[in-house]
C-alpha positions, 0 to 999 in steps of 0.5 A, a space after each residue: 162425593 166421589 164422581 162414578 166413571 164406568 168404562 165400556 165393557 166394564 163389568 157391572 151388575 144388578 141382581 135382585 136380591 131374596 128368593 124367586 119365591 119373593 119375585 113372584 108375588 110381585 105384580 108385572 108392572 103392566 098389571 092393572 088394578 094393583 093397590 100397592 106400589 111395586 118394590 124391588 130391592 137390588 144389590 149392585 156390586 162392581 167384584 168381590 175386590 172392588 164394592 164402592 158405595 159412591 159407584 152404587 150411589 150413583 148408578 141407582 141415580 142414573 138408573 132412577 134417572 132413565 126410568 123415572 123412578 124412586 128410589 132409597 139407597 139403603 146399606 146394611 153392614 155384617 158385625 
């Protein structure tokens, strides 16, 4: 497996992936009293030339890291 190296001044990016409408009907996370737990599903890109699933990989697991969190890395491909 590849070893992620991100330089300083990089650019990185993590954007929500759907609609505002689907962002919407999530709860704040300082909500109290939510029943389900809280899913947001990312899309993590590094520019159109350049889209390393090993550099995703591994920044969802520094990000899960640093806020303790769960993550599932899933991949879609486009026939």
């Amino acid at each position: 497996m590849a070893k992620a190296i991100f330089h300083r001044r990089q650019r990185v990016w993590v954007e929500p992936v759907g609609t505002w409408a689907l962002i919407d009907k999530v709860n704040p996370i300082w909500a109290k009293g939510f029943d389900e737990p809280i899913r947001v599903t990312y899309d993590c890109g590094l520019g159109r030339e350049f889209r390393a699933e090993e550099l995703a990989r591994e920044a969802f697991r520094l990000a899960a890291a640093k806020l303790s969190v769960t993550t599932t890395f899933v991949t879609r491909t486009v026939r």
